[in-house]
SERO-35673 format. One record per residue (C-alpha): residue number from 1; residue in one letter; x negated, y negated, z negated. Coordinates in steps of 0.1 Angstrom, whole numbers. Example, Ala and Ser with C-alpha at 12.3 -4.5 7.8 and 13.67 -1.06 7.14 Angstrom:
BEGIN
<pt 1; "A"; <-123; 45; -78>>,
<pt 2; "S"; <-137; 11; -71>>,
end
This chain:
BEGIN
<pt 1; "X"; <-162; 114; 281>>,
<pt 2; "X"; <-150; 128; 248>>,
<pt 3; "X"; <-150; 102; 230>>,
<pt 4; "X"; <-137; 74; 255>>,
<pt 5; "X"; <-101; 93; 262>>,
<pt 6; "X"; <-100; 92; 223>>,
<pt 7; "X"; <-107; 57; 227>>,
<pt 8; "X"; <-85; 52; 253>>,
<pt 9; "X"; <-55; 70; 234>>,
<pt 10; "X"; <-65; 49; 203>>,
<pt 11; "X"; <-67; 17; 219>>,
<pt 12; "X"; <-30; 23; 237>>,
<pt 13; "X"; <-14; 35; 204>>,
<pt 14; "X"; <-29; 2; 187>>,
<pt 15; "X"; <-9; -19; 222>>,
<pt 16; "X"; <23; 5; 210>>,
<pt 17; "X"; <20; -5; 177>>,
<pt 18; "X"; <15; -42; 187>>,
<pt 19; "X"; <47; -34; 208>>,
<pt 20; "X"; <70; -30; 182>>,
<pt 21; "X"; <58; -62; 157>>,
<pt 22; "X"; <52; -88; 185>>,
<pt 23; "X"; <94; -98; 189>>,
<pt 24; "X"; <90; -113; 161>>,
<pt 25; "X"; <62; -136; 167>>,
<pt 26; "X"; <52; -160; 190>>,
<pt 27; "X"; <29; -145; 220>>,
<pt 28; "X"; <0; -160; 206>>,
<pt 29; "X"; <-2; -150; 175>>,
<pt 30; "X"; <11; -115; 188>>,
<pt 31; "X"; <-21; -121; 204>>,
<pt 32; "X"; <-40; -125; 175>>,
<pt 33; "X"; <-31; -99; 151>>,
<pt 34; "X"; <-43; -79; 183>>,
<pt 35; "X"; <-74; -96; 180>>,
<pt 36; "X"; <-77; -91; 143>>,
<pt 37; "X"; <-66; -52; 142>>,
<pt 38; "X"; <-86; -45; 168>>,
<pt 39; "X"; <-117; -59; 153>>,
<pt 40; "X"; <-111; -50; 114>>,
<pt 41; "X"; <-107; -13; 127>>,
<pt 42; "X"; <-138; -13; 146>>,
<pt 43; "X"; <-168; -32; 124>>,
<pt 44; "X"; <-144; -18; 90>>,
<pt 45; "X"; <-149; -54; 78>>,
<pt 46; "X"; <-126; -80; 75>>,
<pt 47; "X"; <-154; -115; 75>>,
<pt 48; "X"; <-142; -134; 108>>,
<pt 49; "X"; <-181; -132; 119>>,
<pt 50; "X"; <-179; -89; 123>>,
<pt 51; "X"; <-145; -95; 140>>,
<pt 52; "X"; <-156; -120; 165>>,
<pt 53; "X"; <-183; -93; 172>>,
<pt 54; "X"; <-160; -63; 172>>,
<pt 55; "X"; <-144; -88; 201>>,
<pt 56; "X"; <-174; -94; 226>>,
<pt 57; "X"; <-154; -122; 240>>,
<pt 58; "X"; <-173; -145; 267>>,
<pt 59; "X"; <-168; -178; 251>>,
<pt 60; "X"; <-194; -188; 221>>,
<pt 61; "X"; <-193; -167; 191>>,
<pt 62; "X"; <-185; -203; 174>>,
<pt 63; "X"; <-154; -210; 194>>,
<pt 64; "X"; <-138; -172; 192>>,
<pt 65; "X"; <-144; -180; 147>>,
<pt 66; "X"; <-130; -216; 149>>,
<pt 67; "X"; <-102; -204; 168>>,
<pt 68; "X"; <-97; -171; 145>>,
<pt 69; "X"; <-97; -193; 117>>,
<pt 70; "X"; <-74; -215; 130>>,
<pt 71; "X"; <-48; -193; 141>>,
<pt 72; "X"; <-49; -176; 102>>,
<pt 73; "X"; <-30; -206; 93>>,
<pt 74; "X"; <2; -198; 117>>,
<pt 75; "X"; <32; -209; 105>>,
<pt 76; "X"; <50; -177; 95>>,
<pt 77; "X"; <20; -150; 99>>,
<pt 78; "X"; <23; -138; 62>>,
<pt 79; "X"; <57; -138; 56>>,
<pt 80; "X"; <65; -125; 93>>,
<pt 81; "X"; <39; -100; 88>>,
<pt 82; "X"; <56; -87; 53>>,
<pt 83; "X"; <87; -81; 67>>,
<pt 84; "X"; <79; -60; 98>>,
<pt 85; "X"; <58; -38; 78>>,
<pt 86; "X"; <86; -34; 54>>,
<pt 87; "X"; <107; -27; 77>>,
<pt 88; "X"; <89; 1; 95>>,
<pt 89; "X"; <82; 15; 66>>,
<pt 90; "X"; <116; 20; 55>>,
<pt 91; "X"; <123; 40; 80>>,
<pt 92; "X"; <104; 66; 61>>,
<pt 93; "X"; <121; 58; 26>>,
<pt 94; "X"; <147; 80; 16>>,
<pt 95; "X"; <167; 81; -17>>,
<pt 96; "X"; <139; 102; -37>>,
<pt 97; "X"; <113; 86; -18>>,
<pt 98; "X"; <89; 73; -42>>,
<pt 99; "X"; <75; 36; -44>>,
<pt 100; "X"; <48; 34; -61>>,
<pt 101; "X"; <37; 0; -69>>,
<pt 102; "X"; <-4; -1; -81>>,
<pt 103; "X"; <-16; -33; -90>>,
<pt 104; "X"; <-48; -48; -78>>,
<pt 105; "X"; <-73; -74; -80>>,
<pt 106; "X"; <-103; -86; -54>>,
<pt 107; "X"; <-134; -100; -73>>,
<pt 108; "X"; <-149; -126; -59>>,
<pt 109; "X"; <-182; -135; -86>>,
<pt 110; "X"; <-195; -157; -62>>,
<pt 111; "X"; <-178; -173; -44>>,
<pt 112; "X"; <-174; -207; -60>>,
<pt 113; "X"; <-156; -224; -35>>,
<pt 114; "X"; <-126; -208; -25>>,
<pt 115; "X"; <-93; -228; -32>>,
<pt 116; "X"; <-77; -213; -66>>,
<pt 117; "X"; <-105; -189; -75>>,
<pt 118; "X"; <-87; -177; -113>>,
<pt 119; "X"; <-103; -155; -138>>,
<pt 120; "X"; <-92; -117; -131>>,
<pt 121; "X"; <-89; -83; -146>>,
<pt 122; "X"; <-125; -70; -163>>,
<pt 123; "X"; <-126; -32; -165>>,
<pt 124; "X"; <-153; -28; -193>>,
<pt 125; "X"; <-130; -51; -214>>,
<pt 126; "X"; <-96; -40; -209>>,
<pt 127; "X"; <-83; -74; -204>>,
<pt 128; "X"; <-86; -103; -179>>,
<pt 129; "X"; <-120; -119; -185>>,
<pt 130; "X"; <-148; -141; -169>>,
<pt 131; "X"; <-145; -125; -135>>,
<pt 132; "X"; <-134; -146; -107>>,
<pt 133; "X"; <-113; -133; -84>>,
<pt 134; "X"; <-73; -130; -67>>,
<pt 135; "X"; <-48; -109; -79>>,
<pt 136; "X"; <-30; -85; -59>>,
<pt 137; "X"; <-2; -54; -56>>,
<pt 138; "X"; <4; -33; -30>>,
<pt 139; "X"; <33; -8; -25>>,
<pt 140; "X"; <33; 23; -10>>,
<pt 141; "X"; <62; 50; 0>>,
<pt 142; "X"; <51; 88; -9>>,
<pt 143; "X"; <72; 118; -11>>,
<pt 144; "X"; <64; 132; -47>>,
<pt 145; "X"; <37; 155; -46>>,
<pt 146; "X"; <22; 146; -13>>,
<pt 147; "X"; <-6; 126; -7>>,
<pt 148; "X"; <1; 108; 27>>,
<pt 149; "X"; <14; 72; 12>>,
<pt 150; "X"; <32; 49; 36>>,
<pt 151; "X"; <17; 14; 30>>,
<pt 152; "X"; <49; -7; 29>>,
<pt 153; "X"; <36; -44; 13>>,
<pt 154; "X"; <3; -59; 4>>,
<pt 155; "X"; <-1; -95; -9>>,
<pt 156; "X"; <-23; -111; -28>>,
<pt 157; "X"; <-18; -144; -54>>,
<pt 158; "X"; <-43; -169; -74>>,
<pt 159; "X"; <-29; -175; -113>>,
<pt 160; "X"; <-43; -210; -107>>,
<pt 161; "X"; <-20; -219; -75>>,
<pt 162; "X"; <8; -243; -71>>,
<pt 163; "X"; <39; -225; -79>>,
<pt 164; "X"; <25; -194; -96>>,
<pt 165; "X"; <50; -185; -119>>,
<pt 166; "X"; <39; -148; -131>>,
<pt 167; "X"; <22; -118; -122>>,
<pt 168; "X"; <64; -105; -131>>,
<pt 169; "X"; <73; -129; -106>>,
<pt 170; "X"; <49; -119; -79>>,
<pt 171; "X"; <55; -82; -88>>,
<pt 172; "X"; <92; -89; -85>>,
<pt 173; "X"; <84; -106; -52>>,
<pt 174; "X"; <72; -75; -39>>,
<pt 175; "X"; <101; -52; -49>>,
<pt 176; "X"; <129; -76; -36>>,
<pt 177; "X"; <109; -78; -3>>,
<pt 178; "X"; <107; -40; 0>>,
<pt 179; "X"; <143; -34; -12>>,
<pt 180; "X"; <160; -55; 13>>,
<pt 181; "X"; <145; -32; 42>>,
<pt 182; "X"; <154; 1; 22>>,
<pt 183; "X"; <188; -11; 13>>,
<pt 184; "X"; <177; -1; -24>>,
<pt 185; "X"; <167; 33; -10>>,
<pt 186; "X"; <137; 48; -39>>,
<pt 187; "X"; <124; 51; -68>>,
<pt 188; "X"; <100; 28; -80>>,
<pt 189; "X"; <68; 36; -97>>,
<pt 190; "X"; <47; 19; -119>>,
<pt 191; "X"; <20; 18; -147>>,
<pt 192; "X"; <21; 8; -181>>,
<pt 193; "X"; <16; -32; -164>>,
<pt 194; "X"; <52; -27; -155>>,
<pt 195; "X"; <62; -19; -193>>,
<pt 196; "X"; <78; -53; -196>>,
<pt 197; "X"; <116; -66; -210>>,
<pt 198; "X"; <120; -86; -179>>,
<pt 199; "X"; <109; -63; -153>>,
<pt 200; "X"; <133; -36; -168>>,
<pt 201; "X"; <163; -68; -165>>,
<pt 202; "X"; <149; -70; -126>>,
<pt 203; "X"; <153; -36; -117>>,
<pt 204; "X"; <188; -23; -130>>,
<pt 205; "X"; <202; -61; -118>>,
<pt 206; "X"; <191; -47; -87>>,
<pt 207; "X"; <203; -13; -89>>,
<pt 208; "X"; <172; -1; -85>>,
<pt 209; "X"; <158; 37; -97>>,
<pt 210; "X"; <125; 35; -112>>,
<pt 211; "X"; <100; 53; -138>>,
<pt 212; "X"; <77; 32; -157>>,
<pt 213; "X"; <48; 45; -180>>,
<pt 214; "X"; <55; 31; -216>>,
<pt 215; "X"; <32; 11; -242>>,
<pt 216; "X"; <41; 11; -273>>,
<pt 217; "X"; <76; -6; -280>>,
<pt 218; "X"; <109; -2; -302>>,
<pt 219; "X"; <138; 19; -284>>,
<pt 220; "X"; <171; 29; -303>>,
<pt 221; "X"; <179; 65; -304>>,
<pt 222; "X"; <206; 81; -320>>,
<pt 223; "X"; <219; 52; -335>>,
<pt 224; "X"; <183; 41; -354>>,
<pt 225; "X"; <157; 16; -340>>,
<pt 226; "X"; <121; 36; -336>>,
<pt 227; "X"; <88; 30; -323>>,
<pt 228; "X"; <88; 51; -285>>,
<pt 229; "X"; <53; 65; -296>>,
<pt 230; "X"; <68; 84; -332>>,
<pt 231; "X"; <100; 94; -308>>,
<pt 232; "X"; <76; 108; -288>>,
<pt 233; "X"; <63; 133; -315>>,
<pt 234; "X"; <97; 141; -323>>,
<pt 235; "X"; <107; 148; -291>>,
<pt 236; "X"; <111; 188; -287>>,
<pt 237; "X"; <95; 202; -256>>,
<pt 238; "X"; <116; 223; -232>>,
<pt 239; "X"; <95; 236; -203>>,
<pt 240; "X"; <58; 242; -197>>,
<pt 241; "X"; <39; 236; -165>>,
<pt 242; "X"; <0; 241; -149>>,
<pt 243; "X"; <-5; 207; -133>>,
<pt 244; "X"; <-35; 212; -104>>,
<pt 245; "X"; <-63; 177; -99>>,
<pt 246; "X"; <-85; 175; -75>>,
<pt 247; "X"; <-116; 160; -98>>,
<pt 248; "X"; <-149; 149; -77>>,
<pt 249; "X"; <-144; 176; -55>>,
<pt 250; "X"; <-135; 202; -83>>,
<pt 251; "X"; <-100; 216; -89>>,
<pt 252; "X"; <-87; 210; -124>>,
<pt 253; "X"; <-58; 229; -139>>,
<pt 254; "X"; <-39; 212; -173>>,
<pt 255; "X"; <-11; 225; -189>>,
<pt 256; "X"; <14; 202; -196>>,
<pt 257; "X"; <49; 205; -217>>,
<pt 258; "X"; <78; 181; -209>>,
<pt 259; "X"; <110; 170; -227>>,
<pt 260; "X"; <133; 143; -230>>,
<pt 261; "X"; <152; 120; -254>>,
<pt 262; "X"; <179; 89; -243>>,
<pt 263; "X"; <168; 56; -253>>,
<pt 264; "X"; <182; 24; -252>>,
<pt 265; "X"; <165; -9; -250>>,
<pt 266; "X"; <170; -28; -279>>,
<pt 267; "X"; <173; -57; -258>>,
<pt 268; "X"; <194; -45; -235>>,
<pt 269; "X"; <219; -25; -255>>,
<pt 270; "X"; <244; -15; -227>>,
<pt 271; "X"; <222; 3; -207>>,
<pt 272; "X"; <216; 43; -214>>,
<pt 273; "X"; <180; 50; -200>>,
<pt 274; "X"; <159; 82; -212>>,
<pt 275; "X"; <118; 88; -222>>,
<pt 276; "X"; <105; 117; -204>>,
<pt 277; "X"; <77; 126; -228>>,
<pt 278; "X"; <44; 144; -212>>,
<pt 279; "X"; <20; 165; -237>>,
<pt 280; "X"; <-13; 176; -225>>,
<pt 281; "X"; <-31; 151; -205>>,
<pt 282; "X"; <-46; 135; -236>>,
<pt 283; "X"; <-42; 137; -273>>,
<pt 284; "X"; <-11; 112; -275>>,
<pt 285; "X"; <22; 120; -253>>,
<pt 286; "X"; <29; 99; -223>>,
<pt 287; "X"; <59; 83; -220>>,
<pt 288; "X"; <82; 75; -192>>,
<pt 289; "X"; <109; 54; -194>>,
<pt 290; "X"; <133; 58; -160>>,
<pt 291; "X"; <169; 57; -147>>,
<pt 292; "X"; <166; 98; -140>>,
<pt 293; "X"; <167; 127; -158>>,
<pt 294; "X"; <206; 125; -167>>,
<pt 295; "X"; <205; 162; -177>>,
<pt 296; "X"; <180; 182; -191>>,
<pt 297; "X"; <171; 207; -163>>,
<pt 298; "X"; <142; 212; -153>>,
<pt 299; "X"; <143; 201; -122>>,
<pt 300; "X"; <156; 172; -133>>,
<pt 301; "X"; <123; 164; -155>>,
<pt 302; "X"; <103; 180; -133>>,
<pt 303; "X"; <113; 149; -107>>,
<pt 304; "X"; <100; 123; -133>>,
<pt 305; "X"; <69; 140; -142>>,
<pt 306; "X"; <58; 147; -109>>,
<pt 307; "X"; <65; 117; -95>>,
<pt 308; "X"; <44; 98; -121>>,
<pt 309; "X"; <17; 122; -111>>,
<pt 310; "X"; <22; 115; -74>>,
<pt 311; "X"; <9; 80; -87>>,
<pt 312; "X"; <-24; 90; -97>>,
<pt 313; "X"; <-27; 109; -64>>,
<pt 314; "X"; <-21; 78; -44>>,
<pt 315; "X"; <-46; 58; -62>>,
<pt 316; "X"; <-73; 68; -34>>,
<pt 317; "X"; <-51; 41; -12>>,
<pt 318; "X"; <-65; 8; -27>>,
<pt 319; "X"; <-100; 23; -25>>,
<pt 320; "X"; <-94; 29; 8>>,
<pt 321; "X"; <-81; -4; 18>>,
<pt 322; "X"; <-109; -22; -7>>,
<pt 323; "X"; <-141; 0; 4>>,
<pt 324; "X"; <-132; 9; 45>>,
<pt 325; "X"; <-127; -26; 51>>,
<pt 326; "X"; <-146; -45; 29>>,
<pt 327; "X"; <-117; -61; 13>>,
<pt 328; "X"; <-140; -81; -15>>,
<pt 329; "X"; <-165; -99; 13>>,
<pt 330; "X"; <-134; -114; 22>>,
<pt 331; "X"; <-151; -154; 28>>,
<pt 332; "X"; <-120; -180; 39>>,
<pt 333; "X"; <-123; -212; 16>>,
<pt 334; "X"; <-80; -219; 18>>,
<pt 335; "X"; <-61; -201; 0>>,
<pt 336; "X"; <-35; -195; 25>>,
<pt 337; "X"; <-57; -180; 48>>,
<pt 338; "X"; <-68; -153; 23>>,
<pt 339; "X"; <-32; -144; 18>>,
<pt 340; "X"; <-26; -141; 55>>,
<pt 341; "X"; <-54; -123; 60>>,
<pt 342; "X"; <-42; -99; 29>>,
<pt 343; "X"; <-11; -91; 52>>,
<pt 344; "X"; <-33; -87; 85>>,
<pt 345; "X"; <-52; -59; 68>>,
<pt 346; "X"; <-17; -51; 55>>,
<pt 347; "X"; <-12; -43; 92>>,
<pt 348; "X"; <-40; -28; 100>>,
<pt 349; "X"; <-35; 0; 74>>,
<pt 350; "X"; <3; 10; 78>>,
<pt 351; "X"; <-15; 10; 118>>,
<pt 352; "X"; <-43; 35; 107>>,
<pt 353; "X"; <-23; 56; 79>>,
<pt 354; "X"; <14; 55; 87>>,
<pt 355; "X"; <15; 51; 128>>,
<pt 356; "X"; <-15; 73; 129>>,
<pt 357; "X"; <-26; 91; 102>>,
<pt 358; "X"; <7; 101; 91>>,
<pt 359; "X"; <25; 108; 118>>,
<pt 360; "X"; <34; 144; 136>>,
<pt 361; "X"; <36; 121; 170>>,
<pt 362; "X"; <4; 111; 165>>,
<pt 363; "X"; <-11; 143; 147>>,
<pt 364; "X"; <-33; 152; 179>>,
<pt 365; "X"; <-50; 116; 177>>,
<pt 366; "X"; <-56; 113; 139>>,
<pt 367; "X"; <-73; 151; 142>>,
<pt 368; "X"; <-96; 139; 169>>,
<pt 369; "X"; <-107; 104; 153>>,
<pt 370; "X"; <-112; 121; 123>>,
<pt 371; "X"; <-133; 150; 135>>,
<pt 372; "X"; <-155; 120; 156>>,
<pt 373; "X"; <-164; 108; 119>>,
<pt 374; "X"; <-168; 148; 103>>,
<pt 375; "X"; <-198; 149; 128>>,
<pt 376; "X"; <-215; 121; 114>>,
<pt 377; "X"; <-206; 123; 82>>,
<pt 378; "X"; <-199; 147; 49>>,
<pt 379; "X"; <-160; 154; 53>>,
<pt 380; "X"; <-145; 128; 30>>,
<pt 381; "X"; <-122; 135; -3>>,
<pt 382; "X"; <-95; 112; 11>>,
<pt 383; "X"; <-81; 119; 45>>,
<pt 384; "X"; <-76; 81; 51>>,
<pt 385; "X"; <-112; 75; 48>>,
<pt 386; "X"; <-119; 97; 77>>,
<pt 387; "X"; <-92; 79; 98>>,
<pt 388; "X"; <-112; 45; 94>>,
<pt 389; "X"; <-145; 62; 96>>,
<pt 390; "X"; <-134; 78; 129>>,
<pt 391; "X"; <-113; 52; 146>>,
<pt 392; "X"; <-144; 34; 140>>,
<pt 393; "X"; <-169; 54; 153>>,
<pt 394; "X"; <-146; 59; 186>>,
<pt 395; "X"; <-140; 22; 192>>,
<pt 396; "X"; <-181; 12; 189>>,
<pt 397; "X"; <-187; 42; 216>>,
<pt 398; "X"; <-166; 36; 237>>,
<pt 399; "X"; <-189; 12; 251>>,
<pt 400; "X"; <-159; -13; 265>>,
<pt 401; "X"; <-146; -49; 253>>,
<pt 402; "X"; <-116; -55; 242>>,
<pt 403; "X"; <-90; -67; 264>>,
<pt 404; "X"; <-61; -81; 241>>,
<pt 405; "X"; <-30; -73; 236>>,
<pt 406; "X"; <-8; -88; 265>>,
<pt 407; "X"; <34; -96; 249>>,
<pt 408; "X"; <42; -102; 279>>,
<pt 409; "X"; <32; -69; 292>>,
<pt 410; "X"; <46; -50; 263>>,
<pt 411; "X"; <78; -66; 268>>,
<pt 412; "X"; <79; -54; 305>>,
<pt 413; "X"; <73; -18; 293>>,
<pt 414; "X"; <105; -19; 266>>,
<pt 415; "X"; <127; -38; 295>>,
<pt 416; "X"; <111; -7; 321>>,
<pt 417; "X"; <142; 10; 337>>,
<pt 418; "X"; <148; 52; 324>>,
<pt 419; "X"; <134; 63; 354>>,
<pt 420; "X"; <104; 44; 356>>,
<pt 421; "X"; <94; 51; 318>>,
<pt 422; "X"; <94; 91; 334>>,
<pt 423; "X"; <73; 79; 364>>,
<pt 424; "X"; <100; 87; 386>>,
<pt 425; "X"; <100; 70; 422>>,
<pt 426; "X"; <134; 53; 432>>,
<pt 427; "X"; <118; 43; 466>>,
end
């Protein structure tokens, strides 16, 4: 009985969720991404074949596939999908919010004919390699030193399609479609991939705050044109802090010491930016090149440090998306459909981690689903993990089929009279 009012609540937070995105589609595909949530949450897989089963619909498994398949190609599902997230995301950006942008990749060795399989990133040699695969970025909001990211975008590109210009461009594609919804609220963070001339031109054209791990490159500083890496030796350390990891389980302490130096770009001149250098996390200083630390408090470079920090925190997200729902058995031969699908499990995530997981509305709920999967399991490192765990453990005993997600219905409810939302009788 436990387990089906969990259900139950589950199942009408997922309609309530539905709620808010379907305006902007048409009811059946409103319909669909119903479907497709509904499914990917309960078998934690996202190949059409466990989401037609997840369904238990009374037509032929054949039919509910063709039909899944076919609606992946909806004109307006991706980019539709992209924007509402976005946008309900930004609700929880603020102007020291951090975005934190982590690129990705899904590997696909196999899988010889999808439409624009392109050689991908190879881990053992640093570089892209003989691994097929698509490339990918999400975004995710986080308050700097928490570890409850807001999924915000999700997309996912092949370096051999029409139009591909760059993985910049894609990146940049990414930021612009975030910024619009946060009216340039954030600070955007990113790895040493984001260490690029033209990225940098992006994000001040934009106005945009940002902190970006530097490679090595020239910067002028006080009037003379040095590598950032020697800088980085010279640069005199003002304040010293114990930095606390959570390492397989184990808690980590490293000490760290922290100063700055203002740089310039030597290719763009006019701009006064400043390297917050890092000692102690390895034997060369990190470097972070950003539009903050304009004094030299330490609050100030405490805000840049931490927040690249934050970063590594979040990390656990792709895993999360990747391993709880099977990201990489992803098996849809046009391209187009692979990218829709990307922004389907886009959905399903901000669902499971921000509506949920991350919510004080919803705290009762998440605490439940993820106690259903602490009795069957080891309590996971990652919070998130027990969320899909649990949400599916709930939805495969509760026992019932699903019954879609009605538009038409959930635009009733948001057209309901004051007095009828509280139940009240006007009779």
């Amino acid at each position: 009985m436990y387990d089906t009012t969990i259900a139950t609540k589950l199942i009408d937070q997922l309609k309530k969720f539905l709620g808010r995105i379907s305006p902007h589609f048409h009811k059946p595909v409103a319909r669909f991404i119903g479907d497709m949530m509904y499914g990917i949450m309960k078998e934690k897989d996202v190949k059409l074949s466990s989401i037609v089963r997840a369904l238990k619909e009374e037509t032929t498994p054949k039919k509910v596939e063709d039909r899944l398949s076919r609606m992946l190609s909806a004109k307006g599902l991706e980019s539709g999908l992209h924007g509402v997230i976005a946008a309900e995301g930004a609700r929880r950006v603020h102007r020291d919010t951090l975005i934190i942008l982590d690129p990705s990749d899904v590997q696909k060795p196999y899988a010889k004919k999808m439409e624009y399989l392109a050689k991908v990133w190879d881990g053992s040699k640093g570089d892209v390699g003989d691994n097929l695969g698509f490339w990918g970025c999400m975004a995710v909001a986080c308050e700097s030193g928490g570890r409850r990211p807001v999924p915000l975008h999700f997309r996912l590109w092949s370096a051999d399609s029409p139009g591909f210009v760059s993985e910049n461009d894609e990146v940049e594609g990414v930021v612009k479609a975030i910024s619009r919804h946060t009216k340039k609220r954030g600070i955007y963070v990113y790895d040493r991939g984001g260490d690029n001339i033209e990225f940098y031109r992006f994000l001040l054209s934009e106005g945009l705050d940002f902190i970006v791990r530097l490679k090595e490159r020239h910067v002028r500083s006080w009037k003379r044109t040095v590598m950032c890496g020697e800088l980085a030796w010279q640069c005199r350390m003002l304040y010293r802090e114990v930095v606390k990891f959570d390492h397989h389980g184990e808690e980590k302490r490293v000490t760290i010491e922290f100063g700055v130096v203002p740089v310039r770009l030597p290719d763009i001149p006019d701009r006064l930016l400043h390297m917050v250098v890092v000692r102690g996390f390895g034997k060369k200083p990190m470097m972070l090149l950003t539009t903050l630390a304009q004094n030299t408090s330490r609050e100030a470079l405490w805000q840049v440090v931490e927040g690249y920090i934050t970063r590594w925190r979040v990390e656990d997200t792709i895993r999360h998306v990747k391993q709880s729902y099977k990201l990489e058995d992803i098996r849809l031969f046009r391209y187009g459909k692979l990218k829709a699908m990307a922004a389907v499990v886009l959905a399903t995530i901000h669902f499971s981690m921000a509506w949920i997981g991350n919510s004080q509305k919803h705290e009762v709920i998440a605490r439940s689903i993820a106690r259903m999967s602490f009795r069957i399991h080891d309590v996971p490192d990652f919070h998130f993990y027990a969320i899909a765990d649990g949400a599916s453990d709930v939805l495969k005993g509760h026992g019932g089929r699903w019954r879609g997600f009605d538009p038409a219905e959930a635009e009733r409810e948001a057209d309901a009279p004051l007095f009828e939302f509280f139940g009240l009788n006007t009779g």
